[in-house]
N, C-alpha and C positions, 0 to 999 in steps of 0.2 A: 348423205343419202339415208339418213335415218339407220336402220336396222343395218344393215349392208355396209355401215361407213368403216372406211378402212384409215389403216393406221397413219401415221406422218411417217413413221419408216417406209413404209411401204409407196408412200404419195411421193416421197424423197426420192426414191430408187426406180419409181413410172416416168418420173420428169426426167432427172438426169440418163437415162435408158438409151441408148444410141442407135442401138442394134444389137446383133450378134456379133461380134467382130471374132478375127482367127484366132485370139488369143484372149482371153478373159482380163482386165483390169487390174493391176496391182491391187487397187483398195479391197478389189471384192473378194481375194481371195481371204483376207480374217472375218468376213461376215457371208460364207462358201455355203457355215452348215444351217442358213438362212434368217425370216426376219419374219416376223410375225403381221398376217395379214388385214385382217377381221378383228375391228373392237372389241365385236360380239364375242362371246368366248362358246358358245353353244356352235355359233355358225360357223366358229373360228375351227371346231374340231372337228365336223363333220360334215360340212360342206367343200372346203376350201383346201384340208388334208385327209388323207387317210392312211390307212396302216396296211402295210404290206400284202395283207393276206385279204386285204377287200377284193379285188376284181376272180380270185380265188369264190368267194364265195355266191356269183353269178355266174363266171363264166363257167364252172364246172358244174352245176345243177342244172343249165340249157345245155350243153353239150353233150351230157349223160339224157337228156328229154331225146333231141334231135338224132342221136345214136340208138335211142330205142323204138324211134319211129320209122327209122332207116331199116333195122332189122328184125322187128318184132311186130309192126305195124304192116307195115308195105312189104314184107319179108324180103328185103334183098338180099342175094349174095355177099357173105365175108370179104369173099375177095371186090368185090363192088363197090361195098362201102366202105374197105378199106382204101382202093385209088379215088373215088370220091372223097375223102377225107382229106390225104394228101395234097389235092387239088385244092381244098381247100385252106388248109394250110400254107402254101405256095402263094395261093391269092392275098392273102392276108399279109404276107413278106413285101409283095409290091405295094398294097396300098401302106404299109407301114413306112418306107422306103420315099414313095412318092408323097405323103402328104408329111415328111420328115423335114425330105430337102424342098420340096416346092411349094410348101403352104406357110409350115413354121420358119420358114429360114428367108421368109419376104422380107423386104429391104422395111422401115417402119413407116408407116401409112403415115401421112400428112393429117388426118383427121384423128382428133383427140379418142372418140369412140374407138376406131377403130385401132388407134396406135393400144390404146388401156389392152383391148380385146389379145391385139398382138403379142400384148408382155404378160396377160395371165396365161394363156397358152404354153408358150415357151421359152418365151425370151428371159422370166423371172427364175427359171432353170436354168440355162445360162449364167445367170448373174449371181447362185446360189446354188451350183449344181450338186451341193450334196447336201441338200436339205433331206433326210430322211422322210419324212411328211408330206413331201411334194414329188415322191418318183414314180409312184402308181397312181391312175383315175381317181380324183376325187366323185362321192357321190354325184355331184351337180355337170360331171363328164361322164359318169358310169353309164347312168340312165339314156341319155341320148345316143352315146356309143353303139352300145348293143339294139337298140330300136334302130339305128341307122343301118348297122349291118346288116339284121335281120332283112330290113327293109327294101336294101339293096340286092340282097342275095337273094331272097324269094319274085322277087318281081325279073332279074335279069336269068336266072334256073330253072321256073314254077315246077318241073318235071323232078329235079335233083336236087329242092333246097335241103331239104334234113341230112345228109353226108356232108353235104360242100357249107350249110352252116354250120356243122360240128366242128370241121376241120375250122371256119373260122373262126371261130370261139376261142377255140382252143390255143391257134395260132396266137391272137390276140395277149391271152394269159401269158403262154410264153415270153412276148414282148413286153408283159410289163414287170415280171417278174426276171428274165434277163436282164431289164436295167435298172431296178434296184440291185439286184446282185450285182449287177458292173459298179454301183457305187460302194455298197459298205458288205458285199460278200468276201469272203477267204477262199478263191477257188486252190482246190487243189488239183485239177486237171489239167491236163495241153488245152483243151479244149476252153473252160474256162479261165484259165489265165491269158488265153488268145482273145475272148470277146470281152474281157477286162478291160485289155490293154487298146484293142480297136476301139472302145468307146472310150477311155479316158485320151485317145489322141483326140477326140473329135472333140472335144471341151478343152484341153490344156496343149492344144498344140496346131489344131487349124479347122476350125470349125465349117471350112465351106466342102470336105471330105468325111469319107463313112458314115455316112447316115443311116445305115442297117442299124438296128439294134439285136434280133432277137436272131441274125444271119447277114452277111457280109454278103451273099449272091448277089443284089441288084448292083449293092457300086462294083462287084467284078464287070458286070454285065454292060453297066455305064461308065467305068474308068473311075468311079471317085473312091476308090481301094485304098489309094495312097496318100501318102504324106499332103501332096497338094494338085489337083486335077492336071494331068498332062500341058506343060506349056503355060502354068502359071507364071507368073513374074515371082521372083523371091521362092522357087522348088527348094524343099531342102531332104532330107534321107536323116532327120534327127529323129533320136527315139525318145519317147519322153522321159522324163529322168525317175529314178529309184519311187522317189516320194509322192509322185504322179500315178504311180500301179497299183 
C-alpha cells in the first residue's frame, strides 16, 4: 500500500490472529511489549502510536472551552454544571463499557477488510498488551473520537451539550490514562491497585469479563465483575499470579 505499508511482523501477527481468546498465547507473551507497525517511520510514530500525555493535550483544552461556556457564557449555576458534568462523565463509563465488550471483543469478521480493521482496533492489544505506544488514542483515533462525541452529545442534549460534553471529555481522559497506568503504573493506593488488578484479569486471566476500564460500575451492573460471567463453563475464583499485577 505504498506509504501505509505495514511491516511482515505485523502482516505475521493479522494472519495468524484468532481472536481475543480468555487467555493470551504462550508465544505472545515474549513479544507482549509489542512489534513495530508502519514501514514508515514518520507514520510509524505519529500516527499509529502515541505517548501517554496525547489525549491530555485535547481532552483538557475542550473541557476547560465547554466548562467555560457552561459558566461564563450561558452563566449556569456551580451546582448545575457540576451534576451536568457528572452526568457526563457516567455516560462516558457506559459507552466505554459498551463498545469494550460489544464492538471490540466481536468474534473476527470473515472479511479480510474488516478482520485487518478488527486487530488495529483491539485485538493487536490483546496480542501485545503492554505495548507502551499503543495504550492511549493514536492521532489517526484521537481526531475522530472527539468529533464523534461532540457530535453525539450536542445533537442528542442541544439545551445541556457544554456540561454533559465537559464531563465527556473528561471521562474519556480518565479512561485512557487509567489504562496506561493499569499497564506500566506503580499504583500505591487501594484504589489503584484495585483497577490494576481488574484490568490485568481481563488480559491474563479471562478476557470475556471486566471490561470497565476507567470504573468497574457497568460489569457490576451487568455481572461481568468476575472471574468468568455467572454459569460459564470452566468458573474458576483464580487470582492472577504475583507477576501478572
Amino acid at each position: 500500500m505504498g506509504l501505509f505499508r505495514t511491516t511482515a511482523a505485523y502482516d505475521e501477527a493479522l494472519a495468524n490472529w484468532q481472536g481475543i481468546a480468555d487467555r493470551p498465547a504462550p508465544a505472545n507473551l515474549a513479544r507482549r511489549d509489542g512489534i513495530r507497525v508502519l514501514e514508515n517511520d514518520l507514520l510509524e510514530r505519529w500516527l499509529t502510536s502515541a505517548h501517554w500525555t496525547l489525549p491530555g493535550l485535547w481532552a483538557l483544552p475542550l473541557t476547560a472551552f465547554c466548562l467555560h461556556r457552561a459558566l461564563v457564557v450561558e452563566e449556569r449555576t456551580a451546582a448545575a454544571v457540576a451534576g451536568l458534568f457528572l452526568a457526563g462523565m457516567l455516560g462516558w463509563t457506559f459507552a466505554e463499557y459498551w463498545l469494550h465488550r460489544w464492538l471490540f471483543h466481536l468474534p473476527p469478521a470473515k472479511n479480510r477488510t474488516l478482520r485487518a480493521i478488527q486487530f488495529g482496533l483491539h485485538g493487536y492489544h490483546h496480542e501485545f498488551p503492554e505495548d507502551p505506544r499503543r495504550l492511549v488514542a493514536p492521532p489517526i483515533l484521537a481526531v475522530p473520537i472527539a468529533s464523534a462525541l461532540a457530535a453525539l452529545v450536542v445533537l442528542l442534549f442541544p439545551g445541556h451539550w457544554p456540561p454533559l460534553l465537559a464531563g465527556t471529555f473528561f471521562g474519556y481522559l480518565c479512561y485512557d490514562w487509567v489504562h496506561y497506568f493499569t499497564h506500566h503504573g506503580r499504583p500505591r493506593t487501594a484504589a489503584g491497585r484495585f483497577l490494576r488488578r481488574f484490568h490485568k484479569t481481563h488480559h491474563y486471566r479471562c478476557a470475556c469479563t471486566r471490561y470497565g476500564l476507567s470504573s468497574p460500575l457497568w460489569d457490576l451492573v451487568f455481572g461481568t465483575a468476575g472471574e468468568r460471567p455467572p454459569g460459564a463453563a470452566g468458573e474458576t475464583t483464580e487470582k492472577p499470579t504475583a507477576g501478572q499485577r
